[in-house]
C-alpha positions in Angstrom: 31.1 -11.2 -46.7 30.8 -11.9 -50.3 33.8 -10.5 -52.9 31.2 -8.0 -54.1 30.2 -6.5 -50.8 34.3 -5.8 -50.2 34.5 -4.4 -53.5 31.5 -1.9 -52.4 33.7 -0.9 -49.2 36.6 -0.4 -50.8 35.1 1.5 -53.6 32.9 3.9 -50.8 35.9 4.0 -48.6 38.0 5.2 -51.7 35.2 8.1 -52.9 34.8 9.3 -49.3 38.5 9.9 -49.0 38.3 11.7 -52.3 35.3 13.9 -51.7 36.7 14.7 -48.2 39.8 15.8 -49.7 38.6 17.8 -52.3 36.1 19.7 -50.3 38.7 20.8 -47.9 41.0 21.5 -51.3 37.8 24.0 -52.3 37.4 25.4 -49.7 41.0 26.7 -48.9 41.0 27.9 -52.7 38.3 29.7 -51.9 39.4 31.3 -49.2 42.4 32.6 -51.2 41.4 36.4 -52.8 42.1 36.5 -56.7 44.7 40.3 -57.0 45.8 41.6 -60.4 48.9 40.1 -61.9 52.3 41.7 -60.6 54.7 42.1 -63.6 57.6 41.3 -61.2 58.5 44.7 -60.3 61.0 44.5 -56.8 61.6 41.3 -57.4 64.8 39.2 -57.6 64.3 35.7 -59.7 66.9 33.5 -59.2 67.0 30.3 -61.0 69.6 27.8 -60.9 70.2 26.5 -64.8 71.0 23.4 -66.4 71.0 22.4 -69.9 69.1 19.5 -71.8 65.4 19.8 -71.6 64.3 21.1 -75.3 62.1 23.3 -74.0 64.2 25.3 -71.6 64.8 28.4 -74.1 61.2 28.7 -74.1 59.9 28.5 -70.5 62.8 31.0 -70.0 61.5 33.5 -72.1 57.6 33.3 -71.2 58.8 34.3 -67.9 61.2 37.1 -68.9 57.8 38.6 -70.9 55.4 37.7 -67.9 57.5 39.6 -65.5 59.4 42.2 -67.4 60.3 44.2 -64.5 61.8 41.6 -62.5 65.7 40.9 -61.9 66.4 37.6 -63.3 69.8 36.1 -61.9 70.7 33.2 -64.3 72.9 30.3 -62.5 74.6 28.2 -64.6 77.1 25.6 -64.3 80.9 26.8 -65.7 80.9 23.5 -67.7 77.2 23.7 -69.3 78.2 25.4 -72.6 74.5 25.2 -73.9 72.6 26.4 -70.8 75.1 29.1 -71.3 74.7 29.8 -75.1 70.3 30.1 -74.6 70.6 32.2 -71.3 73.1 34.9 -73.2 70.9 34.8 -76.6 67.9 35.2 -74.3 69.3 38.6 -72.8 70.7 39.8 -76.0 66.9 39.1 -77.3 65.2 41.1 -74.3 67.5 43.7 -73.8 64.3 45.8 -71.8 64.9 42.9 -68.7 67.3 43.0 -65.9 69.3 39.7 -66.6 72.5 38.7 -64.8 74.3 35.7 -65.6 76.6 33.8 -63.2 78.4 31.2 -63.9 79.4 28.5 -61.2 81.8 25.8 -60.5 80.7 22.3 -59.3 80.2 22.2 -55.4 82.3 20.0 -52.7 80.8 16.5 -52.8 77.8 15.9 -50.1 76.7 20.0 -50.9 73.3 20.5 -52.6 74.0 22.0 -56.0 70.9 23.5 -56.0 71.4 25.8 -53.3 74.9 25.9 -53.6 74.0 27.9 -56.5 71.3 30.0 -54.7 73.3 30.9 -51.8 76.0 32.3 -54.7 73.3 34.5 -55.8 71.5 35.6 -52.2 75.1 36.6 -50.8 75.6 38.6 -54.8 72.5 40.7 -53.8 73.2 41.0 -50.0 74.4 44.7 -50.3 71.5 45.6 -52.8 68.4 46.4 -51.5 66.7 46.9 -54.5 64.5 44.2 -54.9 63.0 43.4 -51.3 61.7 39.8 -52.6 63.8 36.6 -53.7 61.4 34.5 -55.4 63.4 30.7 -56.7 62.1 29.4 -59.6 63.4 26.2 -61.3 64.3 26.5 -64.8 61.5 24.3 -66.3 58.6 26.0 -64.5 56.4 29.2 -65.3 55.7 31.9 -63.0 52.1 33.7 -63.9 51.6 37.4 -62.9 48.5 36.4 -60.7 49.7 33.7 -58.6 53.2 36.0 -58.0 50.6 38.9 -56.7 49.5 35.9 -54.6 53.2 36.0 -53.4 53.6 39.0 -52.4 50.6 39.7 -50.7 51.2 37.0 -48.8 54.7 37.8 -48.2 53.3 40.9 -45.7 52.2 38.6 -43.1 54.9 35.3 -43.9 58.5 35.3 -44.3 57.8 32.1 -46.5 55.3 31.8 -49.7 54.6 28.7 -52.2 52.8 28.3 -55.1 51.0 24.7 -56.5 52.2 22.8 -59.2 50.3 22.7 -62.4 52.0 20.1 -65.0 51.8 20.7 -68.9 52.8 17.7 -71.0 54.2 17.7 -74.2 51.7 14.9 -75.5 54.2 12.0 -75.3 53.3 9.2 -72.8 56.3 9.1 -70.2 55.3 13.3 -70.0 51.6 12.8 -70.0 51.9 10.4 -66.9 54.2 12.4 -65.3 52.0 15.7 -65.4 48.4 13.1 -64.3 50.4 12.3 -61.2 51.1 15.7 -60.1 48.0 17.4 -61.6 45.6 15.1 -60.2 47.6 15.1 -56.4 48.9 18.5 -56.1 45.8 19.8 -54.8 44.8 17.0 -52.9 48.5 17.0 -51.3 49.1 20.6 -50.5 45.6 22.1 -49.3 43.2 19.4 -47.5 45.3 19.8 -44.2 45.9 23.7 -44.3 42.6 24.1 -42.0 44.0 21.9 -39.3 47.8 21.4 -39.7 50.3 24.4 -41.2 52.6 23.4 -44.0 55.0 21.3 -43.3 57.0 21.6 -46.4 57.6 23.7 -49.7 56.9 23.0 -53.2 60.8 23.2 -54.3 59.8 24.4 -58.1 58.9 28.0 -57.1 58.7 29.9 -53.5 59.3 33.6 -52.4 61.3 34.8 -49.1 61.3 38.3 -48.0 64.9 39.2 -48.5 65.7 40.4 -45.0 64.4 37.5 -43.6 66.4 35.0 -45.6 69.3 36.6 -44.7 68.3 36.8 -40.8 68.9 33.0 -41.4 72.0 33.1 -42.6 70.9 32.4 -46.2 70.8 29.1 -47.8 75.0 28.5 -46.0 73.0 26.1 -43.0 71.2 24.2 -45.8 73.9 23.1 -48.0 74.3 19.4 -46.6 70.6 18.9 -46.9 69.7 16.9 -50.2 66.2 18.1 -50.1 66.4 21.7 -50.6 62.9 22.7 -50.3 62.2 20.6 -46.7 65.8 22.1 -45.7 63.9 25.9 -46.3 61.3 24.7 -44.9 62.8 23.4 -42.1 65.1 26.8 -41.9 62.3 29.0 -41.5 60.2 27.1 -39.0 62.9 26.4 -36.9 63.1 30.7 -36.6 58.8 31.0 -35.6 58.5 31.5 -38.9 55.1 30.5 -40.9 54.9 29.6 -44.0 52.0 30.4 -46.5 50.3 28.0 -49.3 48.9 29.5 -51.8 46.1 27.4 -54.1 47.2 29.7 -57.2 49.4 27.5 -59.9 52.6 27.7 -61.4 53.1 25.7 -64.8 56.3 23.4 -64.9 57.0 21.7 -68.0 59.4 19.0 -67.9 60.6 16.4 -71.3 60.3 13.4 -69.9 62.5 11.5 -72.2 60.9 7.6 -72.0 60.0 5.3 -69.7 63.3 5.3 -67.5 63.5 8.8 -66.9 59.6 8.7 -66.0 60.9 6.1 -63.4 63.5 8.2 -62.3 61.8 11.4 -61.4 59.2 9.8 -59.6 61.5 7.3 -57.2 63.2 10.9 -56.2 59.9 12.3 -55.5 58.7 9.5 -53.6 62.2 9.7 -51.5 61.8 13.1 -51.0 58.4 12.3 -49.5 59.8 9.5 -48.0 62.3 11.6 -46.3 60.0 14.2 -45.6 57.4 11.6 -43.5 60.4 9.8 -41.4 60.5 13.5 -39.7 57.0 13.4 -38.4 55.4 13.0 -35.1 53.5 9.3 -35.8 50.5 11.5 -35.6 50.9 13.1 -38.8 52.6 10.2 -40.4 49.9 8.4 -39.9 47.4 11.4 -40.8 49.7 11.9 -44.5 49.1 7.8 -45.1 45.2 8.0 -44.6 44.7 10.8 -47.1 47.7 9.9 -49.2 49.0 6.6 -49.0 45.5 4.9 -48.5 43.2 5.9 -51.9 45.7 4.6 -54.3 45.9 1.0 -52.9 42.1 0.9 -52.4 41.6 1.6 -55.9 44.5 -0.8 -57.0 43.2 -3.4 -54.5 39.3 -2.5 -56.4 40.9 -3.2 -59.6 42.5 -6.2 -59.1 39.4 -8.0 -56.6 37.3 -7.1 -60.1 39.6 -9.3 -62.0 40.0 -11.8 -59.8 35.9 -12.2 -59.4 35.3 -11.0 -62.6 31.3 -10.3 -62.4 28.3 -7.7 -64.3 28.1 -6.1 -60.6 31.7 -5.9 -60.0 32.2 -4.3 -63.8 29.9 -1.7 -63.4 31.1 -0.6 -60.0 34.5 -0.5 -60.7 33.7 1.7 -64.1 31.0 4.2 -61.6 34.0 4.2 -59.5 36.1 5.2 -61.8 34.0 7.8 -63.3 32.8 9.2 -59.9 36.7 9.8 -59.6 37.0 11.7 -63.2 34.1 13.8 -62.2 35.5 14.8 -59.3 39.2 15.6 -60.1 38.2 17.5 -63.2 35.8 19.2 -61.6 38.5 20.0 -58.6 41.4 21.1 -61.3 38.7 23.7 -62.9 38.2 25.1 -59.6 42.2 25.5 -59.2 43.7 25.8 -62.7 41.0 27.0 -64.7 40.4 23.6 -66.5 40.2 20.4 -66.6 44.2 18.9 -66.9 42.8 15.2 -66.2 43.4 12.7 -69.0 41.2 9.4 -67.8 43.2 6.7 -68.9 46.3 8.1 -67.5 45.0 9.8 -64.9 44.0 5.8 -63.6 47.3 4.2 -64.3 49.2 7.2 -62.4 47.2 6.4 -59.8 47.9 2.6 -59.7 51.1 2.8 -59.9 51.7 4.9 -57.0 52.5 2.4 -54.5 54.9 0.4 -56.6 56.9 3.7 -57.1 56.4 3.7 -53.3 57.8 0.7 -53.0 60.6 1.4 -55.0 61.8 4.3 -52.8 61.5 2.5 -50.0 64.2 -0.4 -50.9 66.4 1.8 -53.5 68.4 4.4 -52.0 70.0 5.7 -55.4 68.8 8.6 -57.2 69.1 10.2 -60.5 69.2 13.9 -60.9 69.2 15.6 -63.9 72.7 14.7 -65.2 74.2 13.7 -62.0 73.9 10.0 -59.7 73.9 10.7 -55.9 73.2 7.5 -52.9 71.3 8.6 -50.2 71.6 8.1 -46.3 69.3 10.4 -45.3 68.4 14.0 -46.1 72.0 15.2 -44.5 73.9 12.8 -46.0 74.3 12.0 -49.1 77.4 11.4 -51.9 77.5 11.5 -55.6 78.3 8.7 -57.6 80.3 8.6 -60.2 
């Protein structure tokens, strides 16, 4: 076979995989009814709080006015003077909101701070039965009034809902590439399998529980050596014949992604976390996960680099249809989801080929950075901060 005719392969076998996946991504969206928004109303929203992202005051507040009748509990770290200063000025500015503010000491090495936190605030409510629903929300993500409707409808039938991840960038590069990577994946990750396989994980940014049920399983206590929270949940609620439901409606999370470096560093946990998440599999869906998943990015890197290396008009023009067949179709997938088109092109391609370095990066580096704090990873039990 000539260089061209692979490049043709690779570049069909690439688009197939695409429009496979984002027919199966329609069509589960579809299925999914569109409810009026819920304003939050028997609803407890915890959120575990730490300081440093400039825009934390502000995703606070869009959610304290989205969902005025929700209970916000407000976790925050004894030693986080600033998280502390915003969340107080915050309920001092919307007195009309239910907000309680906790603060919390640093948990035993090897526990996951994370739910450390939310287990402080489940076992705070367990006498209260006023809000039936504990919906966990990270502090840089949005919560709109539709997709928590979504929630709670589906919460009548599950013990377990999740929402999808819809990234807003703050224009910068390092921010821009992070929110391509998840707004052109998220999608294509969470729904194409939903026909065939049930969820095998959570998104960690923002899922509801039924409150009885949560505390049927003893709350968050089992979880607390597990360094990936949301599998851990996940994992939780399975283990009890429980089901859990994804939903195609969006949250918004909008992280600062400070430079290069801390680009680097969110995506190596991610790609452990996935990493992590795979190693649990039966090799049938391990190897299911890497054709959908795994496979498109290094076709297209493998595309990209055959063009240079056999640098012809034929090759050129395939590689740019290629490329704008892949455009096309993403944006045309993210109106169907979000409600427009998030997809920046030049970006959008150099997420893409990057994917398998940061892959590769996870594979070989067992060190992660998060938020302020260093940890070394063993596996998703074990794990030990580093100083």
């Amino acid at each position: 076979m000539t260089p061209f005719s692979w490049m043709v392969g690779l570049a069909l076998l690439y688009l197939l995989l695409l429009a496979q996946k984002s027919s199966l991504a329609r069509h589960v969206a579809r299925g999914e009814a569109r409810l009026p928004p819920s304003d939050g109303a028997g609803v407890a929203i915890a959120q575990p709080i730490l300081s440093g992202d400039p825009r934390l005051a502000e995703v606070l507040g869009d959610n304290l006015r989205e969902l005025p009748a929700a209970r916000f509990l407000w976790l925050v770290d004894l030693d986080d003077a600033e998280a502390q200063r915003i969340c107080n000025d915050l309920a001092v500015r919307h007195p009309e909101t239910e907000i309680e503010i906790s603060l919390h000491a640093q948990p035993p090495d090897g526990k996951n701070p994370k739910l450390w936190k939310l287990e402080a605030a489940r076992a705070a409510l367990a006498a209260d039965t006023a809000e039936p629903i504990f919906l966990v929300l990270d502090d840089d993500t949005r919560m709109p009034g539709p997709t928590l409707a979504a929630l709670l409808q589906a919460l009548e039938t599950h013990p377990l809902a999740t929402s999808l991840p819809g990234y807003l960038d703050d224009g910068r590069f390092p921010s821009r590439l992070l929110a391509q990577f998840v707004d052109n994946n998220a999608a294509l990750t969470y729904l194409p399998l939903l026909p065939f396989l049930p969820p095998l994980t959570i998104n960690g940014m923002a899922y509801a529980l039924r409150r009885e049920k949560l505390d049927e399983m003893g709350g968050f206590a089992g979880m607390l050596r597990a360094l990936t929270d949301d599998l851990a949940v996940a994992e939780a609620v399975l283990s009890k014949g429980g089901t859990i439901f994804q939903s195609a409606r969006p949250h918004w999370v909008e992280t600062t992604v400070r430079d290069g470096k801390h680009y680097r560093q969110l995506m190596h946990r991610w790609f452990l976390f996935a990493l992590l998440l795979l190693r649990k599999q039966p090799i049938q869906i391990r190897s299911t996960i890497g054709l959908l998943h795994a496979l498109p990015p290094l076709l297209l890197l493998a595309l990209v680099i055959a063009s240079a290396i056999h640098p012809s008009p034929a090759g050129l023009a395939l590689l740019i249809a290629t490329l704008a067949l892949r455009g096309l179709g993403l944006a045309s997938l993210q109106r169907a989801i979000y409600g427009r088109s998030l997809e920046a092109p030049a970006t959008s391609i150099l997420s893409e080929l990057l994917q398998p370095f940061h892959l590769l990066h996870a594979v070989f580096r067992r060190r992660i950075v998060w938020r302020t704090r260093r940890y070394k990873v063993q596996d998703d039990r074990h794990f030990t901060a580093i100083e």
